[in-house]
C-alpha positions as CSV (number, residue, x, y, z in Angstrom):
1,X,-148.4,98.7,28.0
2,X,-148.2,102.0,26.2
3,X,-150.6,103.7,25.7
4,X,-151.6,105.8,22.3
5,X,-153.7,108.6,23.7
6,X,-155.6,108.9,21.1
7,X,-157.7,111.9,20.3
8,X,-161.2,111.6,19.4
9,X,-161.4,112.1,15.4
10,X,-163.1,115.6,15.3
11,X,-166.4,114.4,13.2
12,X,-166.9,112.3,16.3
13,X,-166.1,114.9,19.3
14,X,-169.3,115.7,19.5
15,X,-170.3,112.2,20.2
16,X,-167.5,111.0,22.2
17,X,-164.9,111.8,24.8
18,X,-161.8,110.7,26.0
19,X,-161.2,109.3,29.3
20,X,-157.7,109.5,30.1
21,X,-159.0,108.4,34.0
22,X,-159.7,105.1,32.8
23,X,-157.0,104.4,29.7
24,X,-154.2,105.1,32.2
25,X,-154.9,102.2,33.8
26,X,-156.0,99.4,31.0
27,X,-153.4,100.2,28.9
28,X,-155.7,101.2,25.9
29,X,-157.5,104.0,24.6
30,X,-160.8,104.3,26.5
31,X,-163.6,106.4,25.7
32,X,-167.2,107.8,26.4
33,X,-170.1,108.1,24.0
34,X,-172.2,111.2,25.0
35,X,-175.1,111.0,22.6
36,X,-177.6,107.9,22.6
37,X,-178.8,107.3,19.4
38,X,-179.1,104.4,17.1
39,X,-177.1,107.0,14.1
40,X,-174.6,107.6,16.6
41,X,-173.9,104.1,17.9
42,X,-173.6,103.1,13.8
43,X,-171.4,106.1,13.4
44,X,-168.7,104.8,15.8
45,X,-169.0,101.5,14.5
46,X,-168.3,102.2,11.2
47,X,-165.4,105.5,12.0
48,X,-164.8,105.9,15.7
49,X,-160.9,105.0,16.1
50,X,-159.5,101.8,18.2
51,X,-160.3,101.2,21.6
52,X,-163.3,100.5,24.4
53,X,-166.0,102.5,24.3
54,X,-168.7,103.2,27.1
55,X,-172.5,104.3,26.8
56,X,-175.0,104.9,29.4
57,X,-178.6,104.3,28.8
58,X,-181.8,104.4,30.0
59,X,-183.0,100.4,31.0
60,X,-186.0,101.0,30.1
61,X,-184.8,102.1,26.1
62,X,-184.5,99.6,23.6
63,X,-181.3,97.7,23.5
64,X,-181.6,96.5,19.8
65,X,-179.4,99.2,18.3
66,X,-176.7,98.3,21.0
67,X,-176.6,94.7,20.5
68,X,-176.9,95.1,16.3
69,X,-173.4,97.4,16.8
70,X,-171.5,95.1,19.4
71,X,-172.1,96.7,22.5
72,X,-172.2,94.2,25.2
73,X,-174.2,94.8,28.7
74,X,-171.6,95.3,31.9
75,X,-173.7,96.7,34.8
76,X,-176.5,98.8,35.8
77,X,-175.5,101.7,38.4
78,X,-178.2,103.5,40.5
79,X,-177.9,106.8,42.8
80,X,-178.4,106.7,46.8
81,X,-178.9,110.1,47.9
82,X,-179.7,111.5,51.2
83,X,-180.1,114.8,53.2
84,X,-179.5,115.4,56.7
85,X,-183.2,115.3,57.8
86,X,-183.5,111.3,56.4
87,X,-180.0,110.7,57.7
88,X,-180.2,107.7,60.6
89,X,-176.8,108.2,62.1
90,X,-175.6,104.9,64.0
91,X,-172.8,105.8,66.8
92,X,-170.6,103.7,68.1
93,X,-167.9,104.8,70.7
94,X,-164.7,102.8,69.1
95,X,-165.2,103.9,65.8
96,X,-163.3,106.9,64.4
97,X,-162.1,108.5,61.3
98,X,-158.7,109.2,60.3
99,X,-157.4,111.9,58.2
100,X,-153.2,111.0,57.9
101,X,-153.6,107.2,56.8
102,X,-150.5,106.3,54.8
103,X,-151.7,105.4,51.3
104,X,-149.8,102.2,51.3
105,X,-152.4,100.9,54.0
106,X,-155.2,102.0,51.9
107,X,-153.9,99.9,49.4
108,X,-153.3,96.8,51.0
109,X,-157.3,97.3,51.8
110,X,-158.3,98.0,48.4
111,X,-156.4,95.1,46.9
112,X,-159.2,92.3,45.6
113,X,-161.7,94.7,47.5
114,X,-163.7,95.4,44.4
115,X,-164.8,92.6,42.0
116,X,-168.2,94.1,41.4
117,X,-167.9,96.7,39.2
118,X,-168.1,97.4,35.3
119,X,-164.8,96.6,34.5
120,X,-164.5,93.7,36.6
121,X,-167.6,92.2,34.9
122,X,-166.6,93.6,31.6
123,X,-164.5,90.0,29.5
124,X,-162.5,91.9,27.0
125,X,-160.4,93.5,30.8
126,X,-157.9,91.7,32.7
127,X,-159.0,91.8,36.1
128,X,-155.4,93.0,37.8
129,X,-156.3,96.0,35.1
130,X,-159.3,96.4,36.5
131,X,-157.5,96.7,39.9
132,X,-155.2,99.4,39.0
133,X,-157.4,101.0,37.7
134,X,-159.4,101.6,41.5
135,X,-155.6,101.8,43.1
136,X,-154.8,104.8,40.6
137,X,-158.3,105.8,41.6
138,X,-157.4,105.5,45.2
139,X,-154.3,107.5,45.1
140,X,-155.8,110.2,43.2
141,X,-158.5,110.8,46.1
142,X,-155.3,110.2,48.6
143,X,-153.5,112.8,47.1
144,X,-156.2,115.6,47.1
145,X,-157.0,115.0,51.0
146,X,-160.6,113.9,50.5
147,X,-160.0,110.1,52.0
148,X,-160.9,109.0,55.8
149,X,-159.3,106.4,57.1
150,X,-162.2,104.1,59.2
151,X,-160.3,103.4,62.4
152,X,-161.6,100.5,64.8
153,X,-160.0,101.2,68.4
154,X,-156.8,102.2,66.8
155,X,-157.1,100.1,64.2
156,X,-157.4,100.3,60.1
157,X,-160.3,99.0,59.2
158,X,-161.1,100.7,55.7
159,X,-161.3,103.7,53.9
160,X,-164.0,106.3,52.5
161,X,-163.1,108.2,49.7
162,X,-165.2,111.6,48.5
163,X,-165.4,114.6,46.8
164,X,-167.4,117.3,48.0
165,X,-170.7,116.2,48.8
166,X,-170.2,112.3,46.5
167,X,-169.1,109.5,48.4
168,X,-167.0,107.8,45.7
169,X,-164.9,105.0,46.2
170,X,-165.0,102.7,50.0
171,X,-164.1,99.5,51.2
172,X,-163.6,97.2,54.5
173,X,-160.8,95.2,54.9
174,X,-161.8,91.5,55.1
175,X,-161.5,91.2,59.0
176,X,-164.1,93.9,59.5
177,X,-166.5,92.6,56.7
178,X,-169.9,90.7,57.9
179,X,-169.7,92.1,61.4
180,X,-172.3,94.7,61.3
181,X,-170.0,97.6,61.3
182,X,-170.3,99.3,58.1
183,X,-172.8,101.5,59.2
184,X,-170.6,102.9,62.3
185,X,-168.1,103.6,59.4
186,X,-170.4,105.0,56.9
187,X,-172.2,107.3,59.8
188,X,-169.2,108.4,61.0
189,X,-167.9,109.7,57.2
190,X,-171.4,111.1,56.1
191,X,-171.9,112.9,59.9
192,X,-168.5,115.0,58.8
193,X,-169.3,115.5,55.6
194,X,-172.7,117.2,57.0
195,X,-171.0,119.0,59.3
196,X,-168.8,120.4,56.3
197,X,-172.3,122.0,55.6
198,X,-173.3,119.8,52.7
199,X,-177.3,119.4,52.4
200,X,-177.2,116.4,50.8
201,X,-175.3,113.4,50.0
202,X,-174.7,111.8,47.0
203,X,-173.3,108.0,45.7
204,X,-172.9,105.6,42.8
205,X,-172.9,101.6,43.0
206,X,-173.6,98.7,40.8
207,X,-177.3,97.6,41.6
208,X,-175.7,94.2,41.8
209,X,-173.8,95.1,45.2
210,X,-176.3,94.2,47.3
211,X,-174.9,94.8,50.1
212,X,-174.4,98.3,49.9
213,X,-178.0,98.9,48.8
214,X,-178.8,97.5,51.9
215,X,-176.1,99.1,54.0
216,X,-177.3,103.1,52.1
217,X,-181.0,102.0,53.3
218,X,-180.0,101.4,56.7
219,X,-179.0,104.7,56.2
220,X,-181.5,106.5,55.3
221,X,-180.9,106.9,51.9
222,X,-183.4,106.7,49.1
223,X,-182.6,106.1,45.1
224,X,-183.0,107.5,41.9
225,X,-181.1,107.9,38.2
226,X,-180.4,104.4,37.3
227,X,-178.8,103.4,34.3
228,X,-177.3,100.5,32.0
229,X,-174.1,100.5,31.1
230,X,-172.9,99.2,28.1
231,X,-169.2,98.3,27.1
232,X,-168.1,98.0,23.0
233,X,-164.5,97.5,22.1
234,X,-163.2,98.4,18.7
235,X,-160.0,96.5,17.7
């Protein structure tokens, strides 16, 4: 599916922005509003150019506007953060990280890994879309050296994408899932990043993964920023 690349019309740049990240992927021209206001949410409605549209807001704010222009709700994402102080670092002697994993085996444990987030959830996206979209993701993070491979014995058992201090993209493959190990893996990747000398760590997840809230806790991490985020395509 071609996509048009479409640039932002130029009485709306300072509204929106193009996200080339995520249009790559879905085959249409994706974008992000940058201003929350009831004027601006009628303004694209009534001149922004085709396409799907993103908005973060505040939970707490009125959704009225939002629902009056078509926006539909898609997830809620929340901040784990955590310096080295609150970190509770789990050991475990078989569990090391890798730094030269093939990015074909990285695939082959991101494939059907994520069906929790925004796009996923989202009705107007194709779900293999949705896919590519974290495999592009995934190669991008391969490519710029900033993925661990989560070795079990001498075995692949996930990876742990970041950049700089934000943990950005993980997963377990599905024999390693359930078995109490994720927080081996997850100490073992924020322990190096910590020794890289960051003083704190930060993440992003859906406040519907569950268990990753649970798995940051165990961690030591605490929360903050949430927001909603609402989806609008424009046909």
């Amino acid at each position: 599916m071609q996509v048009s690349r479409q640039m932002v019309p130029k009485h709306l740049s300072e509204f929106v922005r193009f996200t080339p990240w995520d249009s790559r992927a879905l085959g249409l021209d994706t974008f992000e509003i940058l201003t929350c206001s009831e004027e601006v949410f009628r303004l694209i409605v009534q001149n922004a150019a085709p396409g799907h549209y993103t908005v973060r807001v505040d939970p707490l704010s009125s959704k009225k506007a939002l629902h009056e222009c078509g926006f539909y709700y898609c997830d809620t994402l929340i901040e784990p953060f955590c310096d080295l102080e609150s970190f509770i670092d789990f050991q475990h002697d078989n569990v090391h990280l890798s730094t030269s994993t093939p990015i074909e085996d990285l695939i082959s444990i991101s494939a059907n890994a994520f069906f929790n987030g925004r796009f996923h959830r989202d009705f107007n996206i194709d779900k293999s879309l949705a896919d590519l979209r974290y495999t592009l993701w995934l190669k991008d993070i391969h490519h710029s050296k900033s993925v661990f491979g989560l070795m079990y014995y001498e075995t692949l058992a996930g990876f742990w994408g970041y950049s700089e201090n934000k943990i950005v993209l993980h997963a377990l493959g599905s024999d390693f899932r359930g078995k109490g190990l994720s927080k081996y893996f997850w100490s073992a990747a924020c322990r190096e990043l910590f020794q890289q000398g960051h003083s704190e760590l930060v993440s992003s997840i859906s406040f519907s993964n569950t268990p990753a809230l649970n798995l940051y806790i165990s961690l030591g991490f605490k929360f903050r920023n949430s927001y909603d985020l609402y989806h609008l395509m424009i046909q």
